[in-house]
Every structure is written in C-alpha cells, then in structure tokens.
MIBALO-789900 format. One record per residue (C-alpha): x, y, z; chain; residue number from 1. Coordinates in nm, 2 decimals, padded with zeros to 4 digits. Layout:
% residues N
R        X        Y        Z   c     k
R        X        Y        Z   A   NUM
...
***
This chain:
% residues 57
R        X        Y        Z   c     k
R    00.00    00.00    00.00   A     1
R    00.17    00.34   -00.09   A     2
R    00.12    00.64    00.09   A     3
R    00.00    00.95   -00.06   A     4
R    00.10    01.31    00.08   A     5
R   -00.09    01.64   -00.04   A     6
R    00.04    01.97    00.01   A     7
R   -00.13    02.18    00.20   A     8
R   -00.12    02.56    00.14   A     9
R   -00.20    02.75    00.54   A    10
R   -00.34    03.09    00.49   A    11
R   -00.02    03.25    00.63   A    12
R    00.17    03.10    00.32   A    13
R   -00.08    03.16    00.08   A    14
R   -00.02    03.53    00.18   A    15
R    00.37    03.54    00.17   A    16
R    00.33    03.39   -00.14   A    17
R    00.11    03.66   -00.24   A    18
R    00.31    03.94   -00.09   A    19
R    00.65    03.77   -00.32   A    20
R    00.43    03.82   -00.66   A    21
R    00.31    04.20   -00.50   A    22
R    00.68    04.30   -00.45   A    23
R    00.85    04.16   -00.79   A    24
R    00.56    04.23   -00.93   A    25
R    00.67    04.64   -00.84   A    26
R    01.03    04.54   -00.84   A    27
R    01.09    04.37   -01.15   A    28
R    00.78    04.28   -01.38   A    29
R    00.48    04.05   -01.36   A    30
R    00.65    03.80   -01.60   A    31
R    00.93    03.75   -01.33   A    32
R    00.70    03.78   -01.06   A    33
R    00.51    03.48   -01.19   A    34
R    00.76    03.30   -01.29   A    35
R    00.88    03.35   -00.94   A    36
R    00.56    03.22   -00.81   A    37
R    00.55    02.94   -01.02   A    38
R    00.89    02.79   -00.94   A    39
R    00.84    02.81   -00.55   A    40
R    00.46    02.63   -00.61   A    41
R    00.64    02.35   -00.83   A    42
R    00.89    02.34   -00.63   A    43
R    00.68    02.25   -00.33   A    44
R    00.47    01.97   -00.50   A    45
R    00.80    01.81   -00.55   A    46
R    00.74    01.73   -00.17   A    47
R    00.41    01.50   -00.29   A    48
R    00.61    01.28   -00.47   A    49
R    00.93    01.30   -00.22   A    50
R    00.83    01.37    00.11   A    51
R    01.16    01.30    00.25   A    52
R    01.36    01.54    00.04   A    53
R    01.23    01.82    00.21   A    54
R    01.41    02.05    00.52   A    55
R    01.40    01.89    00.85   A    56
R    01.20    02.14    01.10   A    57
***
C-alpha cells in the first residue's frame, strides 16, 4: 500500500506567497513575478512525490 502526501497551502503561506508576486511584481515585472511564483509552487509539489527530500524542521 503506498502512501500519498498532499500539500497543504496554510493561509499565512498563501499570503507570503502573495506578498512575493506584489513585491517583484513592483520590483521587476509581472513576468518575473510569476515565474517566481510558479517555481516556488512547483517546487513545493516536489514534496508530494518526495516527502523525504524536504528540510527537516
């Protein structure tokens, strides 16, 4: 039987998240800021498929 993790966004990370695309988007441009966006999302749904590769806490 495998295990399957979900990520699960808390509404304090859904807001820093928010608050990165706000700033770049000022900062730099909204192509950058959403590519910026993007790659951290992505990045955490790596965590779905490889829970363990993740920061220890």
């Amino acid at each position: 039987m495998e295990i399957v993790f979900k990520i699960l966004w808390t509404d304090f990370a859904i807001n820093q998240l928010k608050d990165i695309f706000d700033y770049h988007l000022i900062k730099a441009s909204p192509k950058i800021a959403q590519r910026l966006v993007q790659k951290i999302i992505d990045t955490t749904l790596i965590l779905e498929n490889n829970p363990k590769s993740g920061r220890k806490e």
